[in-house]
C-alpha positions, 0 to 999 in steps of 0.5 A: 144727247137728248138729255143734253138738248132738254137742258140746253133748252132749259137754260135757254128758257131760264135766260128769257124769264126775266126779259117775259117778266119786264115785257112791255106793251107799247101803245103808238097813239096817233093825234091828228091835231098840229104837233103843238095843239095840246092834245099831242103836246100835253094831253095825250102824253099825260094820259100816257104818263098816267097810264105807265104809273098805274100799271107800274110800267107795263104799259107804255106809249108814245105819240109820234110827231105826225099823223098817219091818217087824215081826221075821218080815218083815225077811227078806222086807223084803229080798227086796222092796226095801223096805230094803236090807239087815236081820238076820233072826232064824232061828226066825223063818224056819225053813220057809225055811231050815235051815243056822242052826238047826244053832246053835239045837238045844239044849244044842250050845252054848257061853258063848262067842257069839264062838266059836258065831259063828264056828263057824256061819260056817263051818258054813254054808259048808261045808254051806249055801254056797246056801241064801240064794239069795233075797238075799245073805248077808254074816253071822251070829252066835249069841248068849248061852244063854237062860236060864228065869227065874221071875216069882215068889218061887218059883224054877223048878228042878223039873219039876212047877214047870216044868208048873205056869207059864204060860211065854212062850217064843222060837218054835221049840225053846224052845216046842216043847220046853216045850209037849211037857214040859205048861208053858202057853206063850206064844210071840211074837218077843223084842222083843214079850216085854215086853208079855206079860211085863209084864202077868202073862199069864205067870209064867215066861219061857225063852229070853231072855239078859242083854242081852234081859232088860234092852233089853226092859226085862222085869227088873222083872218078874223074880225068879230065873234057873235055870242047867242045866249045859250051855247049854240053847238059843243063838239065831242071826241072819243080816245079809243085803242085797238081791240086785240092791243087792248087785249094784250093787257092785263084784266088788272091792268085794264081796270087800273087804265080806266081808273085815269081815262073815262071821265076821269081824263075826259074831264081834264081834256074838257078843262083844257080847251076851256083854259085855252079858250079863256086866254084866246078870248081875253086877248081879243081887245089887242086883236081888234076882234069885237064881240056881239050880241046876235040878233033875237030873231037870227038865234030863234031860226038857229034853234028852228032849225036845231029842231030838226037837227035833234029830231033826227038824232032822236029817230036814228037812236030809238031806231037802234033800239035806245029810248032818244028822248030819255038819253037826251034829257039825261045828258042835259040835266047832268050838264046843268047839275055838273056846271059850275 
């Protein structure tokens, strides 16, 4: 009887090998974007379709049509298991993390998002290898300049044109720099822009680019850009995935993973934005949207008040044990080597 239950086992064992031979591990990666931005539409599946090549398969995902958490929270959907992988948005998580807002101080960048990719890539590891030591990072990029855009037929070049608006503005630099300048702000994540925007609460909005102002829909509401003469502010996000899924993974597998994500990917996603922004802005003579100069004297309190923005970035970062200065200045000069 024994014998006989030690072969049943057997075969039964048998029979399974070739479903452990071709078993799968699935990611479920979450994009908080509107279905149609291109990060859920093109980039993230493209990431994903180069992740399955390299793995030959054993590695596979998809991305679900709606977001299971608000903008804040992609970071800790993560973390939770509640998805298998996201992209986080760093101003939303800058009391956890410090590395990626070295590409979020203003006027360090550049028009070229591919090049700011992957200077921040490289920034971070040289000088931030462990800080997402909560989950496994696999990318970042950062993406084309804000820009400040008025809602009125009055542009916004000047500083007492700038104090007089009740602005909406990104969390973090942006907001604070235009709450210490006396602007009225209103700040909420890019993809609740539209509803503030919308509605008049504000009649001035900083910090969104081409692609944002036409994937939330706001350029209705528009009426003119001012330009300053150096990029005033860059975001930057990071495309993470859950520790234990990532364990799950082969160390083969893993490695042929971040052969296409790092800089690798991040480059594209930064390519992209540019891309779209490029096509927006061209479009805007038949939108009725003018473009400005901003007054010398409005961008000298900007960059007064950057000063303080960056001096703090610096503090918090050597405080952690990460020479700030040194990182800064790295990051910077790569993006002028990599710019095109």
């Amino acid at each position: 009887m024994k014998i006989k239950t030690l072969v049943c086992s057997a075969v039964v064992l048998m029979a399974m090998l070739p479903a452990f031979a071709h078993a799968k591990t699935r990611l479920i990666v979450n994009c908080f974007w509107p279905p149609q931005h291109k990060v859920c539409s093109e980039l993230l599946p493209m990431w994903l379709e180069d992740v399955e090549r390299v793995t030959e398969g054993r590695v596979v995902g998809n991305v679900p049509p709606k977001s299971v958490a608000p903008p804040p929270e992609q970071l800790a959907s993560v973390e939770k298991g509640i998805v298998d992988a996201a992209v986080q948005f760093s101003g939303l998580i800058q009391n956890r993390v410090s590395g990626p807002l070295v590409a979020m101080q203003p006027f360090v960048g550049s028009e070229d998002s591919g090049a700011m990719s992957t200077a921040l890539w490289e920034t971070t590891v040289k000088y931030f290898p462990t800080e997402f030591d909560m989950v496994q990072l696999v990318s970042q990029w950062v993406v084309s300049p804000g820009r400040l855009f008025s809602m009125t037929d009055t542009p916004i070049t000047t500083l007492d044109e700038f104090t007089s608006r009740k602005i909406w503005a990104l969390p973090g630099p942006l907001a604070n720099m235009s709450t210490a300048l006396g602007a009225g702000v209103v700040s909420t994540p890019a993809v609740k822009s539209n509803e503030v925007i919308s509605t008049g609460v504000v009649d001035g909005h900083l910090g969104l680019g081409g692609d944002a102002i036409q994937a939330f829909q706001v350029i209705p509401y528009t009426k003119s850009m001012t330009k300053f003469s150096k990029p005033l502010y860059t975001t930057s996000f990071s495309l993470v995935v859950n520790k234990d899924k990532w364990s799950d993974i082969s160390p083969e597998d893993q490695a042929a993973i971040m052969e296409v994500s790092g800089s690798h990917f991040g480059a594209k996603a930064g390519a992209t934005w540019d891309a779209v922004g490029a096509e927006v802005f061209a479009k805007f003579p038949s939108l009725d949207i003018t473009i400005h100069e901003a007054d010398p004297a409005l961008e000298e309190k900007f960059v007064e008040a950057a000063a303080e923005v960056t001096a703090k970035w610096i503090e918090t970062v050597t405080a952690s044990g990460v020479d700030g200065n040194e990182a800064l200045e790295f990051y910077t000069q790569r993006v002028k080597d990599l710019s095109k």
